[in-house]
N, C-alpha and C positions, 0 to 999 in steps of 0.2 A: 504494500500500500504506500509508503514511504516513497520507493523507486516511482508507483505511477504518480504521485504527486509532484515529485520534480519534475518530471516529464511533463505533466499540465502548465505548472508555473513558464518550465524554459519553452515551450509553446507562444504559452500569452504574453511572454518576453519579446519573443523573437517577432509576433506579428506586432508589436508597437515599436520595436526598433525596426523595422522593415517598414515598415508604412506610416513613419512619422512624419514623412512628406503630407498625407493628407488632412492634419491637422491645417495646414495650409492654406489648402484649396479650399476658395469660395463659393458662394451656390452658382451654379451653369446653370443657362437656360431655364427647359422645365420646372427645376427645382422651384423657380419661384412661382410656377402654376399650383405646384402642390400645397408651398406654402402658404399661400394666399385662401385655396378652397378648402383647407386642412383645419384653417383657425378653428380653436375651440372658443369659439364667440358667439354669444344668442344668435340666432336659432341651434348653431352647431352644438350637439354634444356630442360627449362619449358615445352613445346608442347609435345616435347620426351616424357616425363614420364607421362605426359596423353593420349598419344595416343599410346604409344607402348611398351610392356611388356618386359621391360628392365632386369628381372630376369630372360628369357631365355624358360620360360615356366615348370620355378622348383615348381612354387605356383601360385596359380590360379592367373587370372591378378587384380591387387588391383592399380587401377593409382593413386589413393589418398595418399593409403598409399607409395607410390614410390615419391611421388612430398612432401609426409610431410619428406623423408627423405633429398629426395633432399635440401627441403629448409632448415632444421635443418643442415645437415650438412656444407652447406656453410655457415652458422651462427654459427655453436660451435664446427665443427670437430671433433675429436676423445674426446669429454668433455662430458660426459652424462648428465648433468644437465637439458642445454636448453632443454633435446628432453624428460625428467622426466616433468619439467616445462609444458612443450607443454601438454603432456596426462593428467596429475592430473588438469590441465585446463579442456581440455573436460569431464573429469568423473565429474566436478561442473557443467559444462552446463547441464549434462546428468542427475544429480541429482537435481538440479532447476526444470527441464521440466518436470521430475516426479512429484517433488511438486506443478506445477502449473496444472498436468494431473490430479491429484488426489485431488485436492483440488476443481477442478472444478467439479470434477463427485461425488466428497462428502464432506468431510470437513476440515479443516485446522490439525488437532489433524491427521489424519490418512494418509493425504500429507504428514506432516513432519515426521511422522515414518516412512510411505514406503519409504520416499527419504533417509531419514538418514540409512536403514537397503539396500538398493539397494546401498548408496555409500561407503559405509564400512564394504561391505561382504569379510569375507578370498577368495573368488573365484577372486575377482580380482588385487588378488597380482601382477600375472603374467603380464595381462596384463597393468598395469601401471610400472611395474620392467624390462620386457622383450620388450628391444625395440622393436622389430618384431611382437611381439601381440599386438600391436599399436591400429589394425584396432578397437576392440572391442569398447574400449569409443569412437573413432571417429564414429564410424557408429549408435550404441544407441543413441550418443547425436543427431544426423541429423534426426535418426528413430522416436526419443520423438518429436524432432519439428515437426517433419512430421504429428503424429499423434495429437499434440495441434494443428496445424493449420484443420487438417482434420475437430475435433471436433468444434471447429471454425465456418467452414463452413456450418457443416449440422446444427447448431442452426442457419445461417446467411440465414432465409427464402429466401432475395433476391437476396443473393450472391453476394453481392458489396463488402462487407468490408473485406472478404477472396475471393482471387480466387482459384481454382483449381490447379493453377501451384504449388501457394506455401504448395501444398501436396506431388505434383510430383515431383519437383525439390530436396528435401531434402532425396527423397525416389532413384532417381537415383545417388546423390552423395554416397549414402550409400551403395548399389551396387556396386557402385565403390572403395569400403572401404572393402567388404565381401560380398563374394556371398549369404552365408547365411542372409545377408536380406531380399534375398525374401519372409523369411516366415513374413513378413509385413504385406503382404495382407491375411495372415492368421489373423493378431491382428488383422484389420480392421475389416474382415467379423465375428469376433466372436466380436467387441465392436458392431456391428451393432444388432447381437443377441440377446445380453445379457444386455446390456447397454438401457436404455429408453430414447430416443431422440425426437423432434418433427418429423410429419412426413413428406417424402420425395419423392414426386414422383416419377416414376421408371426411367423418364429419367434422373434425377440426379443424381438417384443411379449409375446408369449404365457408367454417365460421371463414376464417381469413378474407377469401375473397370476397365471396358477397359482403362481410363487412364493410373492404376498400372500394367496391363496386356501387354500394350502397352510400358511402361518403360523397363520391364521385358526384351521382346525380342528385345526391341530396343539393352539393352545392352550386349545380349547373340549374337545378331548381329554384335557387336561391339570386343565385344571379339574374335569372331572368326576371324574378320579379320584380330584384333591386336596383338594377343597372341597364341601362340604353344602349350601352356595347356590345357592338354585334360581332357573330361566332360566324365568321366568313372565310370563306379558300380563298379571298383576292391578293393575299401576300404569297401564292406558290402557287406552280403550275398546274393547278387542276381549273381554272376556267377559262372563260370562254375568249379573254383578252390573251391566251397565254397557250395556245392546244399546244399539246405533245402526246408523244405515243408512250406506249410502256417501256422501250429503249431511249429514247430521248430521257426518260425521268429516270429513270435506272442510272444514266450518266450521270443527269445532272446531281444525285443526291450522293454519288462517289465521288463526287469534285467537292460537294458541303464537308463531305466527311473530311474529306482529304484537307479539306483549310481546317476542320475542326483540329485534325492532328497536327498541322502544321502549327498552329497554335498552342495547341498541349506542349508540343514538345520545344517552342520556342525556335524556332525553324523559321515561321513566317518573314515572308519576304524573299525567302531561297527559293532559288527555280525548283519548280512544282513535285520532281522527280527527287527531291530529295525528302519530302513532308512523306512518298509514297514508298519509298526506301524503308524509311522511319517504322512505319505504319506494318509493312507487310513482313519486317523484321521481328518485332514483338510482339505481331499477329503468332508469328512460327513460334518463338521462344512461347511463348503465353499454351499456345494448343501443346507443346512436348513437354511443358509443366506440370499440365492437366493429366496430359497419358501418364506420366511418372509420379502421380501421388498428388503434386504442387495445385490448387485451383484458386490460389488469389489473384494469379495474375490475370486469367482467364476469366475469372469473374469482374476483376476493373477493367479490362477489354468489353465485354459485356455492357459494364458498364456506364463504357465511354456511351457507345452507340446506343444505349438504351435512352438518357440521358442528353443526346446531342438528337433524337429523332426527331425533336418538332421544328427541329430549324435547320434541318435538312433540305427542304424544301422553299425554305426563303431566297424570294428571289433580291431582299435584302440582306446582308450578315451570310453565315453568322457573326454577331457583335461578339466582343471579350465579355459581355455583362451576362450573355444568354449561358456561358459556358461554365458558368461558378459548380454546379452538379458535376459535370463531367469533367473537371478536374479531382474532384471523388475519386474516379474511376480512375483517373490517369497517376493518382499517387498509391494507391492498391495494386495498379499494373508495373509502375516504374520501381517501386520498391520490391516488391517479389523476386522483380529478373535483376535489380543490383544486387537484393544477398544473398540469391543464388550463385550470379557468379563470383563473391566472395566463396563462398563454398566451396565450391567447384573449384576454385583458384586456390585456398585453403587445402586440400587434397595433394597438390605438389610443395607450395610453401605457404605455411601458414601466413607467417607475416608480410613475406613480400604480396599475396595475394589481398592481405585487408589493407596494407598501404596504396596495391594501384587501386582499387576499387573506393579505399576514401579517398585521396588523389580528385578521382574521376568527380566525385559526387560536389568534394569544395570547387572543382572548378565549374559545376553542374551548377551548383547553388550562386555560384560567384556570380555566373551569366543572369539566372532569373534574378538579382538582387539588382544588377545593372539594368535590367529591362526593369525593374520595379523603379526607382529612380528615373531614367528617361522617360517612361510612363506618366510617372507625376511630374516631372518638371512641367510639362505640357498642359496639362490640370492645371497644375500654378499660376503658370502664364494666363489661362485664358480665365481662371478666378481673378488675377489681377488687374486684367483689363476690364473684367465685368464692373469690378468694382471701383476702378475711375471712371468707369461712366459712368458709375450711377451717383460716385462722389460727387462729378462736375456736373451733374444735373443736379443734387440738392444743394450746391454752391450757387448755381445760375437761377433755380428757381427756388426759394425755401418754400412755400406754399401756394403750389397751385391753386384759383378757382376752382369749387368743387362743380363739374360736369364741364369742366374744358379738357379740349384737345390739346396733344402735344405730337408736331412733327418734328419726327427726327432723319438728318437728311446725313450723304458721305457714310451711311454705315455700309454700303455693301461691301467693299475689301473686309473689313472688320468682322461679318456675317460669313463670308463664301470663305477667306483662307483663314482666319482666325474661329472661325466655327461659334463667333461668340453672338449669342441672343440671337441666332437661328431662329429660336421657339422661344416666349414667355416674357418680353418685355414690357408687355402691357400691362402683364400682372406682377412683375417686378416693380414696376411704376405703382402700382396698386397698393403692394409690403409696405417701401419704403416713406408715402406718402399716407399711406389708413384709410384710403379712399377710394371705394368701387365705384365710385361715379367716372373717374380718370378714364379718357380715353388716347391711344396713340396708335400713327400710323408710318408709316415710311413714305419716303418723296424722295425721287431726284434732285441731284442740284441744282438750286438754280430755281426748279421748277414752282411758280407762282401759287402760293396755296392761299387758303383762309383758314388758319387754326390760330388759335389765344399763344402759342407756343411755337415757335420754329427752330430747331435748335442743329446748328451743323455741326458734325463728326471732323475734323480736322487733323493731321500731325499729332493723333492721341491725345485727344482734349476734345470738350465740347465749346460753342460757343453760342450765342445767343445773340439768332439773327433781328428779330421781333417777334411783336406779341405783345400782348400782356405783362407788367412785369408784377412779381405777385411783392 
């Protein structure tokens, strides 16, 4: 007990020394959509933002993620700390439950790598830096409990010491976090495959799925009563703006995967042929692990794909934000075949064999820490330019007219290569002034408007052409 408690602590170390960069980083975009429809302010309460999809039906319904904004920002406001604090919390819980997923199904040495290679992957830059990617460690971390309680149960022959709820409950909070958890019940039926358990009658079994089945539509029921967001194929090739044949889709979702891997394994950007090198390398090692006893690696292979299916078929992404689950997979898979071939290597010399193999792994870890770094820097930049615009606008205007316009002109460079206030400036406008009356639009330069507010984007500064001055 001792041993897995350092193990936890140097965990929840290692992901706040790794990701101290996103203390940093300001809210981007969206975020201030969420902030703005999240307030816990009359009419809004608690209930609100769990029972009804307060974003209007712009993203799918996420009540969790709406009630974590809720609650952060009545506790830190427009301060991004608390709501950095909050998430790099769950990415430790998320990384804990790995270690105690894997340490139960093999051993301490290959727990603590998968959990330290799943909590300090470059793919989760995003969603610990980007407040609105939020859901991915809240939903992992509920999804890992889910499935150590599940494994739990199917060793607890008489089922006293684990009930069945505490499988279902963490699996429908998590749902509530990201719809893509359903592919859950995809882990489940492939641990049940792959994985060697006692065995289980069919009607146990059976609680199981209709349980998770029953969760499912329970909350696709739920949604539909409480959310406007529609459940549509128009992001992947099955309509009618998009035909393809069963070979054409077969390509296209081995090219997803193929960037999925290329991303797991930190490859992105290397010509294509080496993301599939990667791939069909640890495919092999993973399948003669399985023949010879080994099924962890086999199971986070599994588990990439099971994990990475809904965004297979995006004809946008995959994003680094969609992948937070199947990097699960890819540090169950990555850990299995390094201490195997410690092992293996161990066999002719011991120590020369766990020196090249830790060698490998510091310079393994050395890369993702780099890619974590350049990652955030770029967060940084574009929180800090968010944030002298919106300095230089409550400089230029302290208080707007309440139900006036504000145009802001010279943002496109700022928008197309700085990616900043893409989406949600309107409702940043909103945050920062307390006012859902605010209206804003964008204009050309130059071009002859009538709003109370004109304001040009310049050499990184605003200025203020006319208008009103408040």
């Amino acid at each position: 007990m001792h041993r897995d408690l350092l193990v936890y602590g140097l965990l929840a170390a290692s992901i706040l020394v790794v990701y101290r960069g996103a203390f940093v980083v300001y809210f981007l975009n969206e975020d201030f959509s969420w902030l703005w429809r999240c307030r816990l302010v009359p009419p809004t309460t608690v209930w609100t933002l769990l029972t009804r999809d307060v974003m209007g039906g712009l993203y799918s319904w996420r009540p969790l993620v709406q009630l974590s904004f809720g609650l952060n920002e009545a506790t830190w406001g427009v301060h991004p700390f608390g709501y950095r604090l909050e998430v790099l919390a769950w990415q430790a819980v998320a990384a804990g439950a790995l270690y105690a997923i894997a340490t139960r199904l093999s051993d301490r040495l290959r727990g603590g790598l998968a959990a330290l290679l799943f909590a300090v992957h470059p793919v989760q830059v995003e969603s610990v830096s980007w407040t609105c990617a939020r859901g991915g460690p809240l939903a992992t971390a509920l999804l890992l409990g889910a499935l150590l309680a599940y494994l739990a149960w199917r060793h607890d022959q008489d089922r006293r010491g684990v009930q069945l709820w505490m499988v279902l409950v963490p699996f429908a909070l998590a749902l509530a976090t990201l719809e893509s958890s359903v592919t859950f019940v995809g882990v489940v039926l492939a641990t049940d495959v792959l994985l060697p358990g006692p065995a289980m009658r069919i009607g146990h079994r059976l609680q199981v799925y209709v349980g998770l089945i029953a969760v499912v539509v329970g909350f696709l029921g739920l949604r539909h009563v409480s959310s406007p967001a529609a459940t549509t194929m128009n992001m992947i090739g099955l309509d009618e703006h998009w035909p393809a044949n069963a070979g054409q889709m077969l390509a296209f979702a081995l090219q997803k995967l193929q960037a999925i891997f290329a991303m797991l394994f930190t490859v992105d950007g290397q010509p294509e042929w080496v993301a599939a090198a990667l791939a069909a390398a640890t495919a092999v090692a993973a399948a003669l692990g399985w023949w010879r006893g080994r099924r962890l690696g086999l199971w986070g292979l599994i588990w990439i794909i099971v994990a990475g299916a809904p965004f297979t078929l995006l004809l946008l992404g995959p994003a680094p934000r969609q992948l937070h689950l199947a990097t699960v997979g890819f540090g169950l898979l990555l850990a299995d075949l390094v201490v195997t071939m410690a092992e293996i290597a161990a066999r002719r010399s011991r120590h020369l064999g766990a020196v090249c193999v830790a060698a490998l792994m510091v310079l393994w870890l050395g890369q993702m820490v780099r890619k974590i770094d350049d990652a955030t820097a770029l967060l940084v930049e574009r929180g800090r330019l968010t944030a002298a615009l919106l300095d230089d606008l409550q400089r230029l205007v302290p208080q707007p007219r309440p139900g006036s316009e504000l145009v802001f002109e010279g943002l496109g460079d700022l928008r197309v290569e700085g990616h900043v206030f893409v989406y949600g400036l309107e409702d940043a406008v909103r945050v920062i002034y307390d006012d859902g009356s605010l209206r804003t639009s964008f204009g050309a330069r130059g071009a002859p408007r009538t709003a109370a507010y004109r304001l040009l984007y310049d050499g990184g500064h605003l200025a203020l052409l006319g208008g009103a001055r408040s």
